[in-house]
C-alpha positions, 0 to 999 in steps of 0.5 A, a space after each residue: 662700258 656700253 656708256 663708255 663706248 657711247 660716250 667715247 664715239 660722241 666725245 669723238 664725234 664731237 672732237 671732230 665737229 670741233 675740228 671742223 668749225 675750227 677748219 670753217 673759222 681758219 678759212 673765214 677769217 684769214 686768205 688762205 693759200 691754194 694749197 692751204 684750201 686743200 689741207 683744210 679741205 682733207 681735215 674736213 672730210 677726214 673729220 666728216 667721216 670719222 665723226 660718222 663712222 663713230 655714230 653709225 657705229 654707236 647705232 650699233 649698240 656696242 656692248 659693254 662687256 667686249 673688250 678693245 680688242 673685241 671693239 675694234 675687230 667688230 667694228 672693222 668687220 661692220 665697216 668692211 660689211 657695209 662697204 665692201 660688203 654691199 659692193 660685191 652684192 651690188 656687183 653680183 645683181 649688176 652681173 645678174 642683169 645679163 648672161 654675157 656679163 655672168 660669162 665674164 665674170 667667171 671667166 674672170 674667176 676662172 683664170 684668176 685660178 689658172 693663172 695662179 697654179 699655172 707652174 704647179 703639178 697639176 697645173 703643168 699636167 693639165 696645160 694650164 699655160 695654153 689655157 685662154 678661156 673657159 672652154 680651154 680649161 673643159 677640154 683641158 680638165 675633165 670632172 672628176 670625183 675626189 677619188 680619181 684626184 689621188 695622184 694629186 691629193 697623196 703629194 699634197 697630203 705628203 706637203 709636197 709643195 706646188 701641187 694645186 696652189 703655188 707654195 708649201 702647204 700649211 694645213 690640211 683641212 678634213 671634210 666632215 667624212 659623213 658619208 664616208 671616208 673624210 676629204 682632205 684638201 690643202 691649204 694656206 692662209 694666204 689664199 683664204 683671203 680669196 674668201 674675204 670679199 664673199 664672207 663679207 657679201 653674205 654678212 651684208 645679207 644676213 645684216 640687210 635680212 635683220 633689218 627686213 625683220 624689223 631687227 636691229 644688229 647690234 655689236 654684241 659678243 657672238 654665240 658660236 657652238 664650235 668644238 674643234 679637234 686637237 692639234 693633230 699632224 699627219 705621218 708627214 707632219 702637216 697640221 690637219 683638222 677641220 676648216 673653221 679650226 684654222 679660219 676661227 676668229 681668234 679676236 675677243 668678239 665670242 661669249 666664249 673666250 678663245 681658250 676652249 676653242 683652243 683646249 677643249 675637245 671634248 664634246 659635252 665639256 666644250 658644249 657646257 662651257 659654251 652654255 655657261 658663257 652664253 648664259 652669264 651673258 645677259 646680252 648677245 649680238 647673234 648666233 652663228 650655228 650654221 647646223 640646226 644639229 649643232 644648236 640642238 646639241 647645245 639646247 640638250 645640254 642645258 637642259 640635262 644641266 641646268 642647275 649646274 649651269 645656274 650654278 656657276 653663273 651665280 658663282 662666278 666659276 665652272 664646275 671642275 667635276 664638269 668640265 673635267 679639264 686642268 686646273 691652270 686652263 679651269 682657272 683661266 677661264 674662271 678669271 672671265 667670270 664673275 659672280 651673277 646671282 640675279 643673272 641666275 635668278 632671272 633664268 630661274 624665273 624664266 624657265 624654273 627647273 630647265 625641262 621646258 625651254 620654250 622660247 629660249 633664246 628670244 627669252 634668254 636673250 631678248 635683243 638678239 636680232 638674228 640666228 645664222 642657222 641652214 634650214 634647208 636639204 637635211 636639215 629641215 626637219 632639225 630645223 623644225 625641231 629647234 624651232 620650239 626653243 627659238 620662238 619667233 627669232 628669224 633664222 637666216 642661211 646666208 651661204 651655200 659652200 662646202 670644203 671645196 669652195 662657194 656656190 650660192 649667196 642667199 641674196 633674196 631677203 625681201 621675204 622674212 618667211 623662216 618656214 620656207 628653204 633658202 633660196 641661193 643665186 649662184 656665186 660667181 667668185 671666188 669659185 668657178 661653179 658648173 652644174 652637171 645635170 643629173 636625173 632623180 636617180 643621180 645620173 647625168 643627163 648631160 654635160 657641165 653647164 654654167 650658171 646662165 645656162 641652167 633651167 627652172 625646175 632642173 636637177 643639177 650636180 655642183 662642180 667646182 674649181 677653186 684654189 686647191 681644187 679644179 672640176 670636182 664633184 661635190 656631190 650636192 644636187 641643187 634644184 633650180 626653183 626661178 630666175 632672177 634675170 638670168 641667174 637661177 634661184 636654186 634650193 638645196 635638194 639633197 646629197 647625191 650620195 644619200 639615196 635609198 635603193 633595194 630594188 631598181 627604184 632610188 629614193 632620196 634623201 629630199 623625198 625621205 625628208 618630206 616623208 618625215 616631215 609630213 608624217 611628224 605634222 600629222 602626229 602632232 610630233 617633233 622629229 629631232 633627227 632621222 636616218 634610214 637604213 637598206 635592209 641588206 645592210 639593217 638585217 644582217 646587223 639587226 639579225 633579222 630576215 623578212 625575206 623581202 626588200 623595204 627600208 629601215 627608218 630610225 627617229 628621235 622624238 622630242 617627249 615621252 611619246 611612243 610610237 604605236 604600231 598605226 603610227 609607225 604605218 604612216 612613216 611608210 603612207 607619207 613615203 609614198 605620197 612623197 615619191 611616185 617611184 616608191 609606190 609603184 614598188 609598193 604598190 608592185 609588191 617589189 618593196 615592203 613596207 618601211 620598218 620605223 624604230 624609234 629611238 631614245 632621247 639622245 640616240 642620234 646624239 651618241 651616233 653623232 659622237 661615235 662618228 666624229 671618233 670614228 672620222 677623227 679630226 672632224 668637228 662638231 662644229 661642221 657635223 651632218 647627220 647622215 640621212 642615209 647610213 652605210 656603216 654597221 657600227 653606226 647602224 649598231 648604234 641606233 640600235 642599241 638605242 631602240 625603245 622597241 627593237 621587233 626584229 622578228 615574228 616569233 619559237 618549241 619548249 625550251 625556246 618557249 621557256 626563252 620566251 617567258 623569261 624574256 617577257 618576264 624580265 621586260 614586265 619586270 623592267 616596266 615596273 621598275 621604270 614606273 616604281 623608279 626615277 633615275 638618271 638617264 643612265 638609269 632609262 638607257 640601261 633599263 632600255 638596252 635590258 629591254 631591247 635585248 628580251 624582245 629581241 631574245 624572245 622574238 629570236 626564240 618565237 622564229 627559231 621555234 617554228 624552224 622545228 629543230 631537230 631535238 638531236 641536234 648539239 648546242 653548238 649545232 642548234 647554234 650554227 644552223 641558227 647563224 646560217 639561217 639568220 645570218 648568212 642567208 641575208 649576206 647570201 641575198 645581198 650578195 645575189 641583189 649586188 650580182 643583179 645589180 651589176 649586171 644592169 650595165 656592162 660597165 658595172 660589170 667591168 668595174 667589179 671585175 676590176 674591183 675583184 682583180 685588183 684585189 687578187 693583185 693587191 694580195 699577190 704583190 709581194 709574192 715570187 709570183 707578183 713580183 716576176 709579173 710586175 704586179 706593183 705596176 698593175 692598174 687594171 685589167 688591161 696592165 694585168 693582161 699585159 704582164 700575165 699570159 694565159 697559160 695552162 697548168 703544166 705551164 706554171 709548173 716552176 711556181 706550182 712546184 715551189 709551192 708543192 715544197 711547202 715554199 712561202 709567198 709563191 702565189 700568196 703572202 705566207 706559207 701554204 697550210 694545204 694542198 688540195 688535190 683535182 679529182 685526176 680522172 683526166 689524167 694527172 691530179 692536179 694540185 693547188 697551194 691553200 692558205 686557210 684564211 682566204 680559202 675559207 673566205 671564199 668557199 663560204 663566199 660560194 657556199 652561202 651563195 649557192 644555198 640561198 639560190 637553192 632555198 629560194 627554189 626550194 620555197 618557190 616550191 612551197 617547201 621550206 628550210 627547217 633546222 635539221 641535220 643536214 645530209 652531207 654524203 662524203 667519203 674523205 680520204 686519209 690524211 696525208 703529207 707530201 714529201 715536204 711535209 705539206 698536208 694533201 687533201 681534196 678541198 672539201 676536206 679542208 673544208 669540212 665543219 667539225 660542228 655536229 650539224 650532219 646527220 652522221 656524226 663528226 668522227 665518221 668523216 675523220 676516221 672512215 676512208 673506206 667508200 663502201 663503209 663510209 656509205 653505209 654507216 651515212 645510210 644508217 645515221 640518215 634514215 634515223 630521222 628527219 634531215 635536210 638532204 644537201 650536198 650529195 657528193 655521189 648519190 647514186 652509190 648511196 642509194 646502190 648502198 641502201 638497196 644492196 643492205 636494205 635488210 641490215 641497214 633496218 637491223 640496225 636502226 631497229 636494233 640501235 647499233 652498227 652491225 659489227 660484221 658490216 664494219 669489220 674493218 672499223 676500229 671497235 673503239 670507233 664502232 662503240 663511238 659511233 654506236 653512242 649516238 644511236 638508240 632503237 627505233 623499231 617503229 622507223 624500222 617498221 615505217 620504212 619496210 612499210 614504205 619500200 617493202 624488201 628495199 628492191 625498189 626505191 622509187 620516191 625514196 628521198 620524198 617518201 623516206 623524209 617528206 619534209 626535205 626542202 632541196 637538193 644540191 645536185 648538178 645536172 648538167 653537164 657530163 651529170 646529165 645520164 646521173 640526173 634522168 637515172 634519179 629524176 625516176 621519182 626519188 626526189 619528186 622536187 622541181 630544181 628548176 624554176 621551169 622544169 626539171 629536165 633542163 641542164 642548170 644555167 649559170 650566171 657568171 660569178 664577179 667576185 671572189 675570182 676573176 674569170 675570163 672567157 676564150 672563145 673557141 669553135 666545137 673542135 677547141 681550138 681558140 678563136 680570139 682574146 680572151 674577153 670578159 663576161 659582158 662581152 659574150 655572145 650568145 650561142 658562142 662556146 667559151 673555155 674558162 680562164 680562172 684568176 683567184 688566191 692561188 692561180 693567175 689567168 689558168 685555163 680551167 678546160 671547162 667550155 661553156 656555151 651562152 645561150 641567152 642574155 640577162 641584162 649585160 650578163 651571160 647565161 651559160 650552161 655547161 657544155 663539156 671539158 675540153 680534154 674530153 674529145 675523142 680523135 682517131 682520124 681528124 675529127 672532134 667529137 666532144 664531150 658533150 656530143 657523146 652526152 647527147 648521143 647517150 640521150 638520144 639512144 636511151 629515149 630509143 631504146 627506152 631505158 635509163 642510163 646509170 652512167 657512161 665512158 668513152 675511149 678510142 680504139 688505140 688505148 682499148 685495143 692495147 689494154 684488151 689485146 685486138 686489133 680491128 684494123 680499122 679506127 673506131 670508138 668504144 663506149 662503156 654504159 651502165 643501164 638502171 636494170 637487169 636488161 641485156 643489151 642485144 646486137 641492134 640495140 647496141 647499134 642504136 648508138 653509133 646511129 644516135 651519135 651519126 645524127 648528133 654529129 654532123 663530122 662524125 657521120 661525115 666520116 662514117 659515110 666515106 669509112 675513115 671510121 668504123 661502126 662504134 662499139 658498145 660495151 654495156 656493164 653490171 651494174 656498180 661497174 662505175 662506183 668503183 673508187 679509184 685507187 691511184 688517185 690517193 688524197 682526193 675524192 672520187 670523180 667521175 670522168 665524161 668522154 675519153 678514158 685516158 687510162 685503162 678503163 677500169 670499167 671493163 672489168 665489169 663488163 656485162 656477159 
């Protein structure tokens, strides 16, 4: 067929120098009229050129196996590429010659796209009809991100017409959704003809590259690797997929007939039949695979196929059990074949069994000019890898272009060097292209600029405007390398997206790049493909805590080679040499050295097809490795393909028996893959096996230097094994997220935002929601508008409706609880639960508090062991209201059932009694070894211990609870709990040893349990007096980084609710809006307004003070509750002024105070009967001691509180109010639990009593 189309040029070429020495003869031998001369004349030149189209394209070499169809199409893309082709490429060196001349071409751009939607949404929305110029259109138009298009993006989504573009929309084409969520951008065949001009310049550079190489194109079928998608349409029935899958030649000029472009979609059948096809035959014109990773993919199934390949080229037919398709599409493909024995034989001879396939495609295909192949930004090291099997072919990336238009043509062919990236000159139609200037971190530096107005060595983000879309980010940052003239020559750097950052520095995906590169060339090794990994999101996947900051890298290397552990060392030396910021943090200490895993053959390969299943209607075709992951499912994947998984150092005996069976099990394994030759099934399952040993022995080595406790349960060992693993790296990201957001005030703002929204997303469809208007909530200042701030008897129409058990009053659903405020107040206050989002953010909260508490705790040089943890609450009876909904104080609707504390399970749920619930956690506590956490009321257990000291000893001696201290528990729960103990006289005997007859305590926690890491225990606040009564030596732990006695400091929380801040003055009253965390100002008092699950902007009646700034972030301290103020002529006095008054008194009076209450002289005197006749306030303490107060002691107070309180003195001075009074009571008198207050647990309240102080009662003689 070749000869045929030689001889059928020539005889043409012939025909037409027939015809025109026939044309020469007519007008020599006979007078020919004016108008005869001009028809001869047109014969002439029409002959003229087709008789040289003819031989220009039998230069071509056509190929014999093409069809006509296939023929003609080829031929008029050669004719185009050579006409119209050279002359955009002309046109665009012509407009490089001047920045005027560049201006005005992209003007021209421009407003042909403006022009053309000027009647369309956005282009109503935008203005577009008074638009004149470029700057028209900037100030018209602002850059945006995708995301921030979905007005636009959703009605087009829907098929809406006149959205970007006039007309219906056709198609949606789907972006690769490699670095997250797919794009989706309109389309309409008619406007893909904006692309034909600059398709045919980059044919006309690639072409003039072939010939630079000393290569001669020639007019064979095409290699193209494509597998595309099925047909799919959306829910609005627009047809969707990917951009090739509806721009795909559809003509008979590819080795693979159109068919499986069509029909197959399945990734390893397309992949094979692309192979057979290729292979059959013995002559191709080019390859186009544009991704290095797409050509790799086919060079893997080759090679894993090879016999069958060869086979069904000898046989003339695919292999049904291959291909794995229907027989009627099996048969139309076989009917392109043909049996070719000698074709088969000589591959054989070429490359013999197919494992090495050196030189492939210059051996497989000798004539083949060119490989149309991207080897720069991420793909160099793909690139490098390929290299090996496309010998000494050249390889040329003629385009930069993405979903969103054309950015760069790669015009400079004088080079032939294939070891260097492509370098691109801009475009200058059919998209308008500007360039935002961006730091090494992805910031902007700078405004938009054009083409002209870039400089060398500068980093830029690409923005483009095209057909369907106007200013959007592409999220590519190119590097300007020269200029040629005035327009800049630029590489690809890397996507803006794909950067590394754990700590304050960002690496890119360029730096990592090198890295890899560089380390591969120093171990003489091939890098098949990489990604890297942040270690917040690596470890918690992985189940592995280093406890600090570093990068996780994943490569594939192509060969038996394993990394050695030096090897691995080099990944990280060769980062460092490749990023000046990432050495400084190494060199800092602030990051770790990278951890590098390398994975199985074909690791990356599965990833790939994961991602393409996960980002449905996606091709192969247009798939890019990710450098930089953001999923646990493909992070998952890379590690189910580790050769060697070492998450962690390594555990007492039975942990030590896990260990040797693991190690057992792995020798076991590496015996059998040397004894054994299996398939590739056969290594990966041996290989997942021995992923999983190391692992399970390494988990085991790390557990068992924790020191479990050996009375632990199963499902206890288990749960602290999680929360040590596990949630204490979830804590940590949480805690780097928080730091991270408070570097700007506008990242705080944004995850406020996040966090609101989210709250108002849940509550949209509830009575609440939907009487503020919360479908028209975009924002917090929408949310402001709609939702007043109000107290809590202000909500009481919704409050109530949810006290009745009603569903979807604050959330979706009906409530499962009820949890009830502590009500030392006044009135409990109650708020309606729903399990699942409750649960979510108390564990939020809980893990977050203890990871800042362990980190302390290490800081100290003490350390978080898997003991029983020493949990000391009572929880009351569980109750219902009269509707049937259960009431409970939220930590019993929190409480884990799971035997992790050191008293068992059934104590919590059956003893409600305060003072049996204490001794039976004093009992179990000093039994053994603990981590002390969550004390809920400490003082009354150490009261408790001191006051039965001798019995508490008895029954730890004895093995069991003494009946007549728990009289009232019922015998068959004293026999349960009696289970769990066992004699232990030698505790018994330590502990008298310890602490003698029990009177004095000092040092008890540290003595009583020396390992115990930390203690959860506010000290601020109204629990400042508690704190100095225990700071006596019981604890001996540091809680603070700088020293014990100052109040904690608080840093505000930005998810999981939404907080708000009314700044007030020291009387209360408000003094403006309320304002968001950022927007504090140190030494400003603040009360709290809380948004969650099941409150909408609800004044708390906490006040807060800020006393300094971190970053754009707050750092407060409690100060009082607002309802705690005491009055009784015009003044004031706050909590938190008779906190320091306290103080002050017991410094002079040298003593510790247990505890304290205030009330005014109008509720004291109608609960005792006197009248003073004068206004006053009257002060309830506890002491640490038998000390009596005496007369001028007592007036050491009302001194202290005058010099605490400048309006307090004021008034003491003029007389409107008398001398306070003092009344000190026995010890105990504060740990009485009140009864009133049923369904919730004992609180403590601080300044006014504003009931009949109980405490009088124990009033000391």
């Amino acid at each position: 067929m070749a000869q045929s189309y030689a001889t059928v040029l020539n005889l043409i070429s012939a025909g037409c120098v027939g015809l025109i020495a026939t044309a020469v003869a007519a007008l020599l031998s006979s007078q020919c009229s004016l108008y005869g001369l001009g028809f001869l004349g047109i014969i002439c030149s029409a002959a003229t050129s087709i008789a040289l189209t003819c031989q220009y394209l039998r230069q071509m070499r056509p190929c014999n196996t093409l069809s006509w169809n296939g023929f003609i199409q080829m031929a008029k893309t050669r004719l185009l590429t050579a006409t119209l082709g050279r002359y955009s490429v002309w046109n665009l060196k012509r407009a490089y010659r001047s920045g005027s001349r560049m201006l005005e071409m992209q003007h021209i751009t421009l407003m042909k796209h403006v022009a053309r939607s000027r009647n369309t949404v956005f282009g109503r929305d935008h203005g577009f009809a008074e638009i004149r110029g470029i700057d028209d259109f900037r100030a018209r138009v602002p850059v945006r991100d995708y995301a921030e298009l979905d007005k636009y993006n959703q009605l087009a989504y829907r098929g809406e017409p006149n959205v970007f573009f006039p007309g219906g929309v056709e198609f949606l084409f789907k972006t690769s959704g490699t670095t997250g969520k797919n794009k989706t951008f309109p389309g309409a065949r008619r406007f893909l003809k904006d692309f034909a001009t600059a398709f045919l310049a980059t044919k006309f550079c690639f072409e003039e590259f072939t010939r630079k190489s000393g290569r001669r194109c020639s007019m064979a079928r095409q290699l193209m690797t494509s597998v595309h998608s099925a047909d799919k349409r959306n829910e609005f029935g627009v047809p969707t997929g990917p951009l090739s899958k509806f721009v795909v030649s559809r003509g008979d000029i590819l080795t693979t007939p159109v068919e499986p472009f069509q029909r197959v979609h399945d990734a390893k059948a397309a992949f094979y039949i692309h192979a057979v096809f290729a292979l059959w035959h013995d002559r191709i014109g080019d390859v186009s695979a544009f991704y290095p990773t797409t050509l790799s993919t086919f060079i893997r199934c080759v090679i894993d196929n090879w016999d069958s390949v060869l086979s069904d080229i000898e046989r003339g037919r695919l292999s049904a059990d291959k291909v794995g398709i229907e027989p009627e599409l099996l048969a139309a493909l076989n009917s392109h074949l043909s049996p070719k024995p000698a074709r088969a034989a000589q591959l054989r001879a070429l490359f013999g069994d197919g494992q090495d396939l050196s030189g492939f495609f210059e051996k497989a295909w000798p004539d083949i000019p060119c490989v149309m192949l991207a080897r720069s930004g991420s793909f160099q090291s793909s690139y490098r890898y390929l290299r090996k099997y496309l010998g000494n072919l050249p390889t040329f990336g003629s385009v930069l272009s993405g979903s969103e238009g054309f950015v760069g043509i790669n015009i400079n062919v004088k080079e032939v060097d294939c070891n260097v990236p492509e370098r691109y000159n801009p475009m200058l139609s059919p998209s308008f292209v500007e360039f935002v200037p961006v730091d090494a971190g992805g910031s902007d530096v700078g405004e938009a600029k054009l083409a002209h107005e870039l400089e060398v060595g500068g980093l830029y983000e690409t923005v483009l405007t095209s057909f369907n879309c106007f200013r959007v980010r592409s999220g590519d940052v190119i590097r300007i390398v020269a200029m040629d003239r005035c327009a800049p020559v630029f590489e690809l750097s890397h996507r803006k997206s794909h950067m590394l950052s754990v700590d304050a520095e960002k690496t890119t995906e360029n730096a990592l790049q090198s890295c890899v590169l560089l380390a591969a060339e120093r171990l003489n090794c091939h890098v098949i493909d990489f990604s890297a990994a942040e270690c917040f999101l690596y470890e918690p996947v992985a189940g592995t805590c280093r406890g600090t900051k570093y990068y996780a890298l994943f490569v594939e290397l192509d060969g038996d080679r394993r990394l050695a552990e030096d090897d691995k060392q080099l990944f990280d030396q060769t980062l460092r040499e490749s990023s000046e910021h990432y050495d400084q943090m190494r060199v800092g200490g602030r990051i770790d050295t990278m951890q590098v895993l390398q994975v199985k053959l074909g690791a990356f390969a599965a990833l790939r097809l994961q991602m393409m299943r996960r980002n449905d209607g996606i091709s192969e075709f247009q798939f890019k490795m990710p450098r930089v992951l953001r999923s646990e499912d493909s992070l998952r994947c890379l590690l189910d393909g580790c050769l060697l998984a070492s998450y962690m150092r390594t555990y007492e005996e039975l942990l030590n028996l896990a260990t040797a069976a693991a190690a057992l099990l792995l020798s076991g394994l590496a015996f059998a893959m040397l004894q054994l030759s299996g398939g590739p099934l056969t290594f990966a399952a041996f290989g997942v096996l021995a992923t999983l040993s190391v692992t399970a022995a390494v988990v085991s080595q790390y557990l068992r230097l924790q020191q479990p406790c050996n009375t632990l349960g199963w499902r206890g060992f288990l749960m602290l094994s999680l929360l040590k693993l596990l949630g204490v790296t979830w804590a940590r990201y949480s805690v780097w997220d928080l730091k991270r957001a408070y570097k700007s005030g506008s990242a705080m703002r944004a995850k406020q935002q996040q966090t609101l929204m989210q709250l108002v997303e849940q509550s949209r469809e509830t009575i609440f929601g939907r009487d503020h208007g919360f479908a028209e909530v975009r924002g917090i200042e929408d949310f402001r508008a709609r939702v007043p701030v109000r107290n809590y008897n202000e909500l009481d129409k919704y409050n109530q409706l949810a006290y009745r058990g009603e569903p979807d009053v604050y959330f979706k659903g009906r409530p499962d609880c009820l949890f009830k405020t502590s009500g030392t107040t006044g009135k409990n206050k109650t708020f309606s639960v729903i399990r699942p989002i409750a649960e979510r953010s108390l564990m939020s909260i809980f893990m977050l508090v203890y990871y800042t508490r362990e980190l302390l705790a290490s800081r100290h040089g003490r350390q978080y062991k898997l003991k029983r943890l020493f949990v000391v609450r009572n929880l009351p009876k569980d109750r219902q209201n009269e509707f049937g909904v259960p009431i409970a104080p939220l930590t019993k609707y929190f409480h884990t059932p799971v035997d992790i504390y050191t008293t068992p399970v059934e104590a919590f749920k059956k003893i409600h009694d305060a003072d049996t619930g204490f001794y039976v956690h004093s009992v179990f506590a000093l039994l053994g070894e603990v981590n002390v956490f969550f004390p809920t009321n400490l003082i009354s257990l150490v009261r408790c211990v001191s006051s039965n000291w001798d019995s508490v000893l008895s029954d730890i001696e004895n093995g069991k609870l003494s009946a007549e201290k728990l009289k009232d528990v019922d015998k068959e729960l004293l026999s349960l709990l009696n289970q769990y103990l066992s004699p232990k006289p030698e505790r018994a005997a330590q502990l008298r040893s310890l602490f003698g007859d029990g009177k004095d305590l000092s040092g008890f926690f540290e003595k009583a349990w020396p390992n115990v890491p930390f203690v959860m225990l506010a000290r601020s606040g109204s629990f400042e007096s508690p704190y100095r009564f225990l700071k006596k030596g019981l604890f001996g732990i540091n809680l603070n980084l700088e020293t014990d006695d100052r109040p904690e400091t608080y840093h505000p929380f930005l998810s999981g609710s939404f907080v708000e801040f009314i700044p007030i003055d020291a009387d209360g009253n408000d003094l403006g809006e309320p304002l968001l965390a950022h927007e504090l100002k140190v030494g400003q008092l603040y009360e709290t307004v809380s948004t969650s699950f099941n409150c909408f902007r609800l004044r708390v009646g906490d006040v807060i003070k800020v006393t300094k700034m971190d970053g754009c972030a707050p750092v407060f301290e409690i100060s009082h509750r607002k309802s705690h103020v005491l009055a009784v002529h015009v003044e004031k006095t706050t909590e938190k002024s008779l906190q320091n008054c306290v103080a002050l008194a017991a410094r002079r009076l040298g003593c510790e105070i247990v505890d304290f209450s205030a009330t005014d002289c109008f509720l004291y005197e109608s609960i005792t009967g006197t009248s003073k006749e004068t206004k006053f306030y009257i002060i309830f303490v506890e002491l640490d001691s038998s000390r009596v107060l005496v007369e001028d002691e007592l007036l050491v107070f009302d001194k202290a509180l005058r010099d605490s309180l400048e309006d307090y003195n004021l008034f003491r001075s003029e007389g409107d109010i008398d001398t306070m009074t003092v009344v000190q009571v026995q010890p105990g008198a504060f740990q009485y639990t009140p009864t009133q207050n049923d369904g919730a647990e004992s609180g403590h309240q601080r300044g006014a009593i504003q009931n009949a102080p109980s405490s009088e009662a124990g009033r000391a003689r």
